[in-house]
GUZA-504982 format. One record per residue (C-alpha): residue number from 0; x, y, z. Coordinates in nm, 4 decimals. Each point is the difference from the previous one (the first is absolute). Layout:
BEGIN
<resi->NUM; u->X; v->Y; w->Z> $
...
This chain:
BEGIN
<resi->0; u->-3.0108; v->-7.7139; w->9.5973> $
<resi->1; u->0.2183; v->-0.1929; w->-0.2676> $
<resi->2; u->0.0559; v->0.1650; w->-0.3103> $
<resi->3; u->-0.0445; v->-0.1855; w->-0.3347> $
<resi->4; u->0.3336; v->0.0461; w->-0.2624> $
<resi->5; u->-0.0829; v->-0.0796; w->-0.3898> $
<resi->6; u->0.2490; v->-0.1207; w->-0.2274> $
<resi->7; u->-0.0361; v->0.2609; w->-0.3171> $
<resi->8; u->-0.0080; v->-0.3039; w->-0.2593> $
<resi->9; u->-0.2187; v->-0.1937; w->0.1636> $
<resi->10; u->-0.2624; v->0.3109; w->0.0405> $
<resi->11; u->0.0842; v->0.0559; w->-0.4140> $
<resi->12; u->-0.0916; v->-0.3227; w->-0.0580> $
<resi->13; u->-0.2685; v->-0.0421; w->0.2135> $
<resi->14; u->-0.1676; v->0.3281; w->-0.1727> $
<resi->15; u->-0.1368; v->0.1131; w->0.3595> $
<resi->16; u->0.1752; v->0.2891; w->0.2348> $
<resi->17; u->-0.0446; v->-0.0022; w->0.3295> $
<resi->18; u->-0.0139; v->0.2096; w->0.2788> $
<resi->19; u->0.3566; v->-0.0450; w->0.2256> $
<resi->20; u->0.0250; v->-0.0271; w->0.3496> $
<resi->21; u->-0.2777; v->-0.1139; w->0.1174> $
<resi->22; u->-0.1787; v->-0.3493; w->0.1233> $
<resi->23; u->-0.3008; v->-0.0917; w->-0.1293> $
<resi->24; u->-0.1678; v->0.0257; w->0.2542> $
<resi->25; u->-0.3314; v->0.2163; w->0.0012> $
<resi->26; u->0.0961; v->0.2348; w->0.2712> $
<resi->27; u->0.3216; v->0.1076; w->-0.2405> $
<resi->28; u->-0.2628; v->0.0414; w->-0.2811> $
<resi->29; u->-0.1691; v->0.2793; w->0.1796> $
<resi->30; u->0.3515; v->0.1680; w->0.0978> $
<resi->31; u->0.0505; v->0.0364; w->-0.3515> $
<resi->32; u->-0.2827; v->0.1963; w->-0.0737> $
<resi->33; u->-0.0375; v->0.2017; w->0.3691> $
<resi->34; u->0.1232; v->0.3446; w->0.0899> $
<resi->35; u->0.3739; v->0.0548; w->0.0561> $
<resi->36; u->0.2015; v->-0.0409; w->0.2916> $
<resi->37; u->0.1158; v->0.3045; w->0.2377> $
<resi->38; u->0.3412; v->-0.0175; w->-0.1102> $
<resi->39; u->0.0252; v->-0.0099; w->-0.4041> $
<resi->40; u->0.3639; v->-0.1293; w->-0.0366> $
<resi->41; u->0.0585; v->-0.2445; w->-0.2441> $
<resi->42; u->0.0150; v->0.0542; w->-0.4305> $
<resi->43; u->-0.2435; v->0.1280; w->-0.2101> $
<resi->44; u->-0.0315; v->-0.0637; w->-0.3538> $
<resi->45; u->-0.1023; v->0.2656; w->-0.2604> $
<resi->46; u->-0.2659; v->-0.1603; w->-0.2882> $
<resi->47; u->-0.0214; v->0.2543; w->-0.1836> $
<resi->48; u->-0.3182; v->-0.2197; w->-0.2137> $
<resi->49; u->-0.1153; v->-0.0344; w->-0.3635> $
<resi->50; u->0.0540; v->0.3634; w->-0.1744> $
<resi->51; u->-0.3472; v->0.1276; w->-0.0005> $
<resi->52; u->-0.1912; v->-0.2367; w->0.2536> $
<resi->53; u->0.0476; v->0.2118; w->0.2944> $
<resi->54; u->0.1395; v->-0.3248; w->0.2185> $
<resi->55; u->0.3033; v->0.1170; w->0.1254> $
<resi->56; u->0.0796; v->-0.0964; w->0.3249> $
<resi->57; u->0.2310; v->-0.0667; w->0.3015> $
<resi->58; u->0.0417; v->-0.3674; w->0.1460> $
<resi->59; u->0.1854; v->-0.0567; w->0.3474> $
<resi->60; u->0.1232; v->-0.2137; w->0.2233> $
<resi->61; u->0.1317; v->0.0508; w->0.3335> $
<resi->62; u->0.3557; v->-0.0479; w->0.1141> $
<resi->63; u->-0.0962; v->-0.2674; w->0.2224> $
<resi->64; u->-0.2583; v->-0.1545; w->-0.2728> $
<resi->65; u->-0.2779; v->-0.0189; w->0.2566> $
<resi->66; u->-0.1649; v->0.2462; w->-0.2667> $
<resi->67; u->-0.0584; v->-0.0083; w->-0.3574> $
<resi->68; u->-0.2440; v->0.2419; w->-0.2078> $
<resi->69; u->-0.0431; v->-0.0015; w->-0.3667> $
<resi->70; u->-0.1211; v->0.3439; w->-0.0453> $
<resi->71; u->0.0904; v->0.1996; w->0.3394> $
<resi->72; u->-0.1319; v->0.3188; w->-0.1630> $
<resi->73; u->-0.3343; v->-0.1204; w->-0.0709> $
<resi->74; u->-0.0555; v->-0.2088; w->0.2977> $
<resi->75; u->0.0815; v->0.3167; w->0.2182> $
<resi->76; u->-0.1394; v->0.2619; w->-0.1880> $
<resi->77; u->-0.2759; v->-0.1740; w->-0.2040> $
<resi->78; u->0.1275; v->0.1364; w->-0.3162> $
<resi->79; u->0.1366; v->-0.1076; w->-0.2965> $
<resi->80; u->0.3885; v->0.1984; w->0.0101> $
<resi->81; u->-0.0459; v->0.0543; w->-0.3815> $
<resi->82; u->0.1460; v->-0.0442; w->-0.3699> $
<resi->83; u->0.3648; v->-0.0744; w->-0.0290> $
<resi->84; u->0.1602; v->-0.0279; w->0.3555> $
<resi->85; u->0.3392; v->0.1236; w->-0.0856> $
<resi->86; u->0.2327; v->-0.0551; w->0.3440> $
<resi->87; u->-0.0128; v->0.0568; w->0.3758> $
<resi->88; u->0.1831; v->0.2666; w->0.1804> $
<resi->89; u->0.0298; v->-0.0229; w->0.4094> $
<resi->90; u->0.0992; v->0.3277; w->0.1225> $
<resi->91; u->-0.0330; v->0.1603; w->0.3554> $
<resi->92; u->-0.2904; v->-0.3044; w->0.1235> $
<resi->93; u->-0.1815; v->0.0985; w->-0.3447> $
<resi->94; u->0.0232; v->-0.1979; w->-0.2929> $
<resi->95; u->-0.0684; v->0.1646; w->-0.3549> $
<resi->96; u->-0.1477; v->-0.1829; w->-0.2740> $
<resi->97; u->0.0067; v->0.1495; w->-0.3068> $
<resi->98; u->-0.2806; v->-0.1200; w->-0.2643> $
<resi->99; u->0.0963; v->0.0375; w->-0.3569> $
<resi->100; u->-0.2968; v->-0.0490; w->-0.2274> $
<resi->101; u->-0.2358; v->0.1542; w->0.2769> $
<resi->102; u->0.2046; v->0.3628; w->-0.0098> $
<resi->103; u->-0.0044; v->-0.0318; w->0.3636> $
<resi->104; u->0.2252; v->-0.0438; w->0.3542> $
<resi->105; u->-0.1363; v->-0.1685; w->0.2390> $
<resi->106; u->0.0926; v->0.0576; w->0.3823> $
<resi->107; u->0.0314; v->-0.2726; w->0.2811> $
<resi->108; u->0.0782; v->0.0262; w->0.3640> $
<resi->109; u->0.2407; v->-0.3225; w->0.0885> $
<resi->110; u->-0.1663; v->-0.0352; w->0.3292> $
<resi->111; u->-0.3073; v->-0.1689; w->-0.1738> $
<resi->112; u->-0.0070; v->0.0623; w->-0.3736> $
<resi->113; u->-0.2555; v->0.2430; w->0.0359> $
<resi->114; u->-0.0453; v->0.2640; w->-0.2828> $
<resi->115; u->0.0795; v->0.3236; w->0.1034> $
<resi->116; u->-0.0090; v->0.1952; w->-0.3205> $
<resi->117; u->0.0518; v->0.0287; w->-0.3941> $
<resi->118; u->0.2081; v->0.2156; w->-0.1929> $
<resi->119; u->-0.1648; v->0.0762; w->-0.3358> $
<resi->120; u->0.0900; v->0.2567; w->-0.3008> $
<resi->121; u->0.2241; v->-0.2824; w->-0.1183> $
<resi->122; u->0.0420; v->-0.1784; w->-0.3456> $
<resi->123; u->0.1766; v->-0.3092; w->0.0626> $
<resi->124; u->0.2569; v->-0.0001; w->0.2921> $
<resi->125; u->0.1889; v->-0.2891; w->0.0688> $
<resi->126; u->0.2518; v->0.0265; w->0.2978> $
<resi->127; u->0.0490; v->0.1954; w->0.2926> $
<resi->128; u->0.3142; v->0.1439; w->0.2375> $
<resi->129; u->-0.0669; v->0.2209; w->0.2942> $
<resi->130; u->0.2459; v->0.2371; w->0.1947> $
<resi->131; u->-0.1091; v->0.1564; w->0.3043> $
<resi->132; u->-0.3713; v->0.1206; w->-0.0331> $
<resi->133; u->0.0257; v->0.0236; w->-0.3703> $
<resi->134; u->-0.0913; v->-0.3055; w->-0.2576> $
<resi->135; u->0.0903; v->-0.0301; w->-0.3491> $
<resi->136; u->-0.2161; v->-0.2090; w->-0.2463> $
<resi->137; u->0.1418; v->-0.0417; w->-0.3750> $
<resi->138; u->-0.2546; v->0.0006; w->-0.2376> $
<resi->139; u->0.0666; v->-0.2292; w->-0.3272> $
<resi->140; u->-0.2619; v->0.1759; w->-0.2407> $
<resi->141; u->0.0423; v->0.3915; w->0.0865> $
<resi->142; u->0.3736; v->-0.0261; w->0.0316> $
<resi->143; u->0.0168; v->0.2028; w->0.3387> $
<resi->144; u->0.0735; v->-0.0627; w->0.3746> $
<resi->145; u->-0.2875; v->0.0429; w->0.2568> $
<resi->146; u->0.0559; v->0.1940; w->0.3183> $
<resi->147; u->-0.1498; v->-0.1123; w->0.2445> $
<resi->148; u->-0.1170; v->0.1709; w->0.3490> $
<resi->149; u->-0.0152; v->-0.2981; w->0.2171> $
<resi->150; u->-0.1881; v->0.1609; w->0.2523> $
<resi->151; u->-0.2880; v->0.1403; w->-0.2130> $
<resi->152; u->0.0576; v->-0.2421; w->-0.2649> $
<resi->153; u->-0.0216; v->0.2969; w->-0.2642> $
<resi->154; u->0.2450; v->0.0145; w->-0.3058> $
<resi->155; u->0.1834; v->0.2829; w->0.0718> $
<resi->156; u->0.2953; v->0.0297; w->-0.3142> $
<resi->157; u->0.0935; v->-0.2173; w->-0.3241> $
<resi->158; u->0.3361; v->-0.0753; w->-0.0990> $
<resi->159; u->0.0330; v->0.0082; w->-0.3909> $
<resi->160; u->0.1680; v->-0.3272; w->-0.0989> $
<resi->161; u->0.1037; v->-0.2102; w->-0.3410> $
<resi->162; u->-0.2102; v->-0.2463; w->-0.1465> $
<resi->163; u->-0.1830; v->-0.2971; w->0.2704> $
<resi->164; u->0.1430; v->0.1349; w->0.3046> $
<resi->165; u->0.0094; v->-0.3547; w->0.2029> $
<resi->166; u->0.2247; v->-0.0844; w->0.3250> $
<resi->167; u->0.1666; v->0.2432; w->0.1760> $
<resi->168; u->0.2117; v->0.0557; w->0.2683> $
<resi->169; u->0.1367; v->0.2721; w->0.2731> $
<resi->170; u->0.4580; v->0.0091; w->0.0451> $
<resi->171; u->0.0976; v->0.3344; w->0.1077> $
<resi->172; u->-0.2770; v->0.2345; w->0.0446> $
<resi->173; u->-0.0996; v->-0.1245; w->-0.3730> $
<resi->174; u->-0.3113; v->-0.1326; w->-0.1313> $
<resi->175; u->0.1608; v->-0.2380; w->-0.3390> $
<resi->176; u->-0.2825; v->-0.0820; w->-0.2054> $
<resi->177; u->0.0219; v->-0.2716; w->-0.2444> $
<resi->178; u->-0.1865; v->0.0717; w->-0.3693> $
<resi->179; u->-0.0482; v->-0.3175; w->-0.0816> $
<resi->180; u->-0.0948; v->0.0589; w->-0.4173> $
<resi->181; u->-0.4253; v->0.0364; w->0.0708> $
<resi->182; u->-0.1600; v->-0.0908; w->-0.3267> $
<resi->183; u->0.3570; v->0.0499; w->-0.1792> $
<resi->184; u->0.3194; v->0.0243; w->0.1152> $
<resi->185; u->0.2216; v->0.2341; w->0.2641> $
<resi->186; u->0.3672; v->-0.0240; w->0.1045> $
<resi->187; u->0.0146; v->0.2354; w->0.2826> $
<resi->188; u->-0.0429; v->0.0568; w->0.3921> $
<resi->189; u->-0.1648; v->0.3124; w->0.1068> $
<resi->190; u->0.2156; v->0.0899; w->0.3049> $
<resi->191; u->-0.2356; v->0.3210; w->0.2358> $
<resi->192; u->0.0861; v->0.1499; w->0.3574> $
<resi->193; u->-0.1990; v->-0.1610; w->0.2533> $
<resi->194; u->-0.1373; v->0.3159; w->0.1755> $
<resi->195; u->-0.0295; v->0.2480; w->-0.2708> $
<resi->196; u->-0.0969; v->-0.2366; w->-0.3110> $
<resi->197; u->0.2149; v->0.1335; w->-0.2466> $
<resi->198; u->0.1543; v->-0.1997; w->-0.2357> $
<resi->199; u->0.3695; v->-0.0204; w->0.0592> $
<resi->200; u->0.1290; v->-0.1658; w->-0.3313> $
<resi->201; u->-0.0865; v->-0.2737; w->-0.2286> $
<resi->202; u->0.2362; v->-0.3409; w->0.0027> $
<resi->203; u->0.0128; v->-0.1595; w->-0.3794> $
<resi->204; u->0.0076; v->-0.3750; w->0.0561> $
<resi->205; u->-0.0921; v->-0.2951; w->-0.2042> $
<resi->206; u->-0.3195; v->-0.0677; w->-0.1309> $
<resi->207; u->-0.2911; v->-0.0138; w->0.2419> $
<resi->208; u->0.0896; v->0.0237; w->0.3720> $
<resi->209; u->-0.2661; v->-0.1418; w->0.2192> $
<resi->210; u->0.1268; v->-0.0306; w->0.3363> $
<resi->211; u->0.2520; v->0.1110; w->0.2667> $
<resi->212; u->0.1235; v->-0.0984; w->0.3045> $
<resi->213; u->0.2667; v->0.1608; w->0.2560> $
<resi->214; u->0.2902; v->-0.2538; w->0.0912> $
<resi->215; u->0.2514; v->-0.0404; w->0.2864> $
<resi->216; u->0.2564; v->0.2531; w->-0.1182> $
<resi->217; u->-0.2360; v->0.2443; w->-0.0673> $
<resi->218; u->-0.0454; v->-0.0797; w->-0.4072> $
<resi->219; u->-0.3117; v->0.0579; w->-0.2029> $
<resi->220; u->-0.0573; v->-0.3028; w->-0.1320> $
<resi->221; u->-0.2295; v->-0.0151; w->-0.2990> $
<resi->222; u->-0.1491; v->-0.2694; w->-0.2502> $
<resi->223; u->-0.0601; v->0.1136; w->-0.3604> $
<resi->224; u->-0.2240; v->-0.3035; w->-0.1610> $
<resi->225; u->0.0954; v->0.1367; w->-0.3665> $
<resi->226; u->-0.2450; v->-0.0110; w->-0.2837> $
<resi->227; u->-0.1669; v->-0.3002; w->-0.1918> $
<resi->228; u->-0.1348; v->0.0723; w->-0.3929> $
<resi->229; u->-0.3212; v->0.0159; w->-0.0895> $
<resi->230; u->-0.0645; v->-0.3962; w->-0.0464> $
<resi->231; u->0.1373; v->-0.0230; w->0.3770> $
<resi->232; u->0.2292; v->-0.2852; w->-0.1920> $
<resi->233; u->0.3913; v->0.0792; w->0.1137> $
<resi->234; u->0.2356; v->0.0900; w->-0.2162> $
<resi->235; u->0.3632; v->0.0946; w->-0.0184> $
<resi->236; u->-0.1130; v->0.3415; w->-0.0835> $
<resi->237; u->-0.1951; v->0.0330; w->0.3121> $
<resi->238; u->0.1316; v->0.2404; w->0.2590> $
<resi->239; u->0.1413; v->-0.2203; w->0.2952> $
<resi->240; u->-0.0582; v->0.0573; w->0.3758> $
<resi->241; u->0.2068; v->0.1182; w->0.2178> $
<resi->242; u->0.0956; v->0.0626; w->0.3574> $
<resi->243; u->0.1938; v->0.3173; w->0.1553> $
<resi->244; u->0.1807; v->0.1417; w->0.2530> $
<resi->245; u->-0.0384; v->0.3842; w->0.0827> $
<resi->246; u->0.1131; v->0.2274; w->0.1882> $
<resi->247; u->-0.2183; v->0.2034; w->0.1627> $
<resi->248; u->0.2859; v->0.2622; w->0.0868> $
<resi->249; u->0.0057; v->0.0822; w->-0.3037> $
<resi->250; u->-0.2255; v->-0.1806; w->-0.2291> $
<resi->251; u->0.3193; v->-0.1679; w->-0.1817> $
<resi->252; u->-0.1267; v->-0.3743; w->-0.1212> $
<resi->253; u->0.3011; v->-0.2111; w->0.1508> $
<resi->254; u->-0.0624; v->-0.3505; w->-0.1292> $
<resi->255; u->-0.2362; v->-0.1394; w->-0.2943> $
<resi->256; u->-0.0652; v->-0.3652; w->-0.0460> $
<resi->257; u->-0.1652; v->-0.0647; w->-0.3340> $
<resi->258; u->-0.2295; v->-0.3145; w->-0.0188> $
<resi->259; u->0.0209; v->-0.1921; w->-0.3400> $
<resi->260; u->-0.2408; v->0.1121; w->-0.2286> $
<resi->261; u->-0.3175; v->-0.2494; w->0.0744> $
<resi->262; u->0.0086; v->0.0993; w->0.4056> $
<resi->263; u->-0.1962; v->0.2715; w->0.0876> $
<resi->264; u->-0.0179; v->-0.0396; w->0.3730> $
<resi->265; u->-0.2152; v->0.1866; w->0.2353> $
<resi->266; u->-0.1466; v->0.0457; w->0.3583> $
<resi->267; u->0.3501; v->0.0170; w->0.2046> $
<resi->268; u->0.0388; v->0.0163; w->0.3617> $
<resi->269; u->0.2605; v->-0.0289; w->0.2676> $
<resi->270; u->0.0519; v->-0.1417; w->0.3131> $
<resi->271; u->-0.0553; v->0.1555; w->0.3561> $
<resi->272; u->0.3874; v->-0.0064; w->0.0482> $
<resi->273; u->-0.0200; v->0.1751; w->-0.3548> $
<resi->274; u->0.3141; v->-0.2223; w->-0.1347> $
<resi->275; u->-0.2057; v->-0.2140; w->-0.2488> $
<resi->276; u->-0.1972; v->0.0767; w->-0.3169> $
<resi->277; u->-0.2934; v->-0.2322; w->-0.1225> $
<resi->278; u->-0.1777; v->0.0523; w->-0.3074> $
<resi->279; u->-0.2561; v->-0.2077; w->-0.2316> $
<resi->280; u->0.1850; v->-0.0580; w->-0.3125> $
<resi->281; u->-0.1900; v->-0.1101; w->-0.3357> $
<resi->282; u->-0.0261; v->0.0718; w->-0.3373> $
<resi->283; u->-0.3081; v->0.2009; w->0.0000> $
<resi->284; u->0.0163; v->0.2632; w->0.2322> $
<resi->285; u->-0.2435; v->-0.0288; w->0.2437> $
<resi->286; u->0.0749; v->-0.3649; w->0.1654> $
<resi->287; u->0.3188; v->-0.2412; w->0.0178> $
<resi->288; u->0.2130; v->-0.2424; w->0.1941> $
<resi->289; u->0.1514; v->0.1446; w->0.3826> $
<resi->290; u->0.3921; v->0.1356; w->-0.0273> $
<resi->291; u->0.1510; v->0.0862; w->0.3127> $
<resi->292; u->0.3538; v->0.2026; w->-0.0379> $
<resi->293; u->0.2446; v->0.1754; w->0.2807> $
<resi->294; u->-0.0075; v->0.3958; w->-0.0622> $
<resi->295; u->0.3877; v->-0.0478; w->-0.0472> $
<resi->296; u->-0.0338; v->-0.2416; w->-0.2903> $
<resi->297; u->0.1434; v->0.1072; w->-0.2994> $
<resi->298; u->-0.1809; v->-0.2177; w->-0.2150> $
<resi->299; u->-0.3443; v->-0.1267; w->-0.0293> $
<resi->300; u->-0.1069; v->-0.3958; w->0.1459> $
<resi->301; u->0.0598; v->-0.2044; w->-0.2349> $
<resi->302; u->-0.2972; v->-0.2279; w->0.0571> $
<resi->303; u->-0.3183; v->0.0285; w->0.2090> $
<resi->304; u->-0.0294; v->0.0237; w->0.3628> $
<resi->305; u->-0.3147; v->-0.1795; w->-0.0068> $
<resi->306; u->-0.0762; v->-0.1476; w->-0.3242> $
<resi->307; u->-0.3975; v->0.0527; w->-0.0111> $
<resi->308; u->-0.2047; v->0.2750; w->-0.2227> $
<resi->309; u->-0.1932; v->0.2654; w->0.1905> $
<resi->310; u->-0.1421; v->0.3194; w->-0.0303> $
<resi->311; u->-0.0152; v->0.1510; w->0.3614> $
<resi->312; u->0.3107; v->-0.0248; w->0.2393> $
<resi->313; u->0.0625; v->0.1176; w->0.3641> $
<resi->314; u->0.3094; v->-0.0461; w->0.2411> $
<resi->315; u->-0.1405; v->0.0356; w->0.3829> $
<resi->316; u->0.2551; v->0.2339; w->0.1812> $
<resi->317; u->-0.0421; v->-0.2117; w->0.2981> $
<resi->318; u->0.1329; v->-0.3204; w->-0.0509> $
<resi->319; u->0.1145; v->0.0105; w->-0.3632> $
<resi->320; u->-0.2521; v->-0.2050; w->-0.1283> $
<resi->321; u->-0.1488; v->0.0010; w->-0.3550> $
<resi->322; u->-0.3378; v->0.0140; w->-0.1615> $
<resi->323; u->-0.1020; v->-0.0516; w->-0.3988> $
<resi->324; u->-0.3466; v->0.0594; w->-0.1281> $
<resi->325; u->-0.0899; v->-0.2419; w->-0.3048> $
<resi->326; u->-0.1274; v->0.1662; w->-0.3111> $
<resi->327; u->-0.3384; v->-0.0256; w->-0.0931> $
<resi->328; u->-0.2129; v->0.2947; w->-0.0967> $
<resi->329; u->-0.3071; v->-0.1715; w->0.0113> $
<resi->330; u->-0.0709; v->-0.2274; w->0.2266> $
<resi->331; u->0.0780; v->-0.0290; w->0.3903> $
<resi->332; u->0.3567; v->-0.1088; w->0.0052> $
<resi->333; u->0.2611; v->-0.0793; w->0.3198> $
<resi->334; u->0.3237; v->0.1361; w->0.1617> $
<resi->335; u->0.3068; v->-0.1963; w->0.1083> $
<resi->336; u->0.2010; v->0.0469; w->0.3124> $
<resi->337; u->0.3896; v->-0.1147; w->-0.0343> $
<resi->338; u->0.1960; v->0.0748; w->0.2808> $
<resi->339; u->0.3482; v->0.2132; w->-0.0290> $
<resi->340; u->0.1755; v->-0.2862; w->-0.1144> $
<resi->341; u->-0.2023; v->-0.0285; w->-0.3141> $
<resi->342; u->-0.2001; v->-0.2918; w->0.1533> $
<resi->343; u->-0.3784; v->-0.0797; w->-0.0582> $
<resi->344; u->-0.1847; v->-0.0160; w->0.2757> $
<resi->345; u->-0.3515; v->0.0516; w->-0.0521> $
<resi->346; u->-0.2687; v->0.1671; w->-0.2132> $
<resi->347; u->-0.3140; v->0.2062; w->0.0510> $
<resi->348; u->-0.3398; v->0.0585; w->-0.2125> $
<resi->349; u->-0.0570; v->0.3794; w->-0.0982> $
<resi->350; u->-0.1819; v->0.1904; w->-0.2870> $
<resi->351; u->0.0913; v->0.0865; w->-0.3626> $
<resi->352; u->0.3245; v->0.1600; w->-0.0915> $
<resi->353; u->0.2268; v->-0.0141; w->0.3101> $
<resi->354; u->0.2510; v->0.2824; w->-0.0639> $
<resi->355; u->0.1757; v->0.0504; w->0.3252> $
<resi->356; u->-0.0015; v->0.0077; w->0.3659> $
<resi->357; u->0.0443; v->0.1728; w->0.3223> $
<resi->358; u->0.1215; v->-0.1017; w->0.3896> $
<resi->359; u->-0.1311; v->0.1656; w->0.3202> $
C-alpha cells in the first residue's frame, strides 16, 4: 500500500486537506471508516472540537499506516466523545480522556477503544497522571484535584489547589500541580503526598505555570506561559514566561529562564531519553512556533526549532518524532508529522482544534 506525502504549502494553497497515507483506491476508503485493528499502536490525536458543539474527538493512525480513523471514539463506540476534548492519557492498557466542557472522564480500554466507564461529579478537568491504582484529574473551574479509584472508577479524595490547576506531574512520591491563573492569574505549584493527599507545601513561581515534565537528572521541569492584558495585545508590562528547574528534594527552584515579554509559551514536553525540552512558543498563550532545548542549557534557543505556528504538539517516545496540530477552532483542520530532525514528512486530516497527542 503506498502512502501519499503532501507538501503543507501546496495543501494551503490548494484550500483542500487530505487524508495521509493512503491510495486512492476504494478498498483504502473503507479502511478509513472500518473498525480498528487488534493491535492499536500508532498516534492518536486529541480534537478537542468547537467549544459548545459537542464534536470532540480522537483521530488515529496506525504505526504501520495500514489504518487511519478520523473519529476512533465514535466509530467504535457509536458516540459522540463530547464538548471540549482536552488531552489523552495512556496508562496501564487504559487510556483516559478527559472532556472539559462536558464535566466528564471518559474511560477506554487500549485493546479496542472500547468505553469502559465515565467519571462524573466533575466541573472542567483537563489532564490526568496516574500512580499505581490511583488517578488524579485537575479540574480548571473548581480549583481541586480528583482522586480517582481506577478500579471502581469512583472519586475517592480532592486535593485543594491554586487557581486553573492544569499539567501535573509525579518526582519523588509527589504529585506537583501546576495553577495555571484559571479565569485570573496564579503563581504557584501545589506540591501533595501521593498516598495520603495532603498538601506538602506551595512553590511561588512566575506567573501562570501550566505544565511539567520530569527530566534526566531527576529535575522538575516546568513552563510558566505568564500573563497577557486584557486586549491580549503584548506589552512590556506583560508578565513574561518562563521555564524552571526544581528540585524535588527539596522544592528549591534551581534555574529560571525568563522569555521576553511577548512569548508566552506553552504545551512542553520531553523526550523518551528525557534530555530535550520542546515547547510551542507564541505570543498568545495558547499556540506558537516548536523550540527544542537540552535540559543542561543555560539559556533559552535563540530561534525556532521548527519555524511553523501550531496549537497542539506531541514528541512520540519511540522514535523521537514530532507532531503539530494547526489551529483552527472551527472548522476540520490537519496535523503535521516532522521527523526528529525537524523534517516534514507528511500530514494528516483530523477535526477542529487539534491540541495534542498520544503514542501506544
Amino acid at each position: 500500500m503506498s502512502k501519499i506525502f503532501f507538501n503543507v504549502q501546496q495543501l494551503l494553497l490548494a484550500g483542500v486537506i487530505t487524508m495521509f497515507l493512503f491510495s486512492s483506491c476504494e478498498k483504502d476508503k473503507e479502511t478509513a471508516v472500518a473498525l480498528p485493528p487488534d493491535n492499536l499502536n500508532g498516534v492518536f490525536i486529541i480534537n478537542e472540537g468547537a467549544y459548545g458543539s459537542g464534536n470532540g474527538s480522537i483521530s488515529f493512525i496506525s504505526s504501520d499506516s495500514s489504518y487511519y480513523n478520523a473519529d476512533l471514539y465514535n466509530t467504535v463506540n457509536n458516540s459522540a466523545l463530547g464538548d471540549i476534548v482536552q488531552s489523552m492519557t495512556i496508562y496501564n492498557n487504559y487510556a483516559y480522556i478527559p472532556v472539559n466542557n462536558s464535566q466528564r472522564m471518559e474511560v477506554v480500554s487500549m485493546t479496542d477503544f472500547k468505553r469502559k466507564g465515565s467519571i462524573t461529579g466533575l466541573s472542567s478537568p483537563r489532564y490526568f497522571v496516574g500512580n499505581g491504582n490511583t488517578g488524579f484529574v485537575s479540574d480548571w473551574v473548581s480549583n481541586k484535584v480528583f482522586v480517582i479509584n481506577l478500579s471502581s472508577l469512583a472519586i475517592i479524595d480532592t486535593i485543594p489547589c491554586g487557581a486553573g490547576p492544569e499539567g501535573m506531574t509525579i518526582a519523588n512520591n509527589k504529585l506537583f500541580i501546576c495553577n495555571s491563573g484559571g479565569f485570573s492569574d496564579d503563581s504557584s505549584i501545589t506540591v501533595a503526598d501521593i498516598n495520603t493527599h495532603e498538601i506538602i507545601t506551595t512553590i511561588h513561581t512566575p506567573v501562570n505555570p501550566t505544565c511539567a515534565v520530569v527530566d534526566a537528572n531527576g529535575m522538575v521541569r516546568v513552563l510558566c506561559k505568564g500573563s497577557l492584558g486584557s486586549d491580549f495585545t503584548p506589552t512590556p508590562d506583560d508578565a513574561p514566561g518562563a521555564l524552571l528547574s526544581i528540585d524535588p528534594s527539596n522544592f528549591g527552584i534551581t534555574q529560571t529562564l525568563y522569555f521576553n515579554y511577548d512569548r508566552h509559551p506553552v504545551k512542553m514536553q520531553i523526550s523518551s531519553d528525557k534530555l530535550n525540552l520542546f515547547y510551542l512558543n507564541g505570543d498568545q498563550g495558547y499556540s506558537g512556533t516548536i523550540d527544542k532545548m537540552l535540559i543542561d542549557a543555560t539559556t533559552l534557543p535563540s530561534s525556532p526549532f521548527i519555524n511553523s505556528e501550531f496549537y497542539g504538539l506531541g514528541v512520540n517516545p519511540k522514535n523521537g518524532d514530532i507532531y503539530g496540530g494547526r489551529v483552527n477552532f472551527s472548522a476540520n483542520t490537519y496535523a503535521v508529522h516532522y521527523n526528529s530532525a525537524g523534517i516534514i514528512q507528511d500530514s494528516v486530516a483530523v477535526g477542529i482544534g487539534p491540541n495534542g497527542f498520544a503514542f501506544n
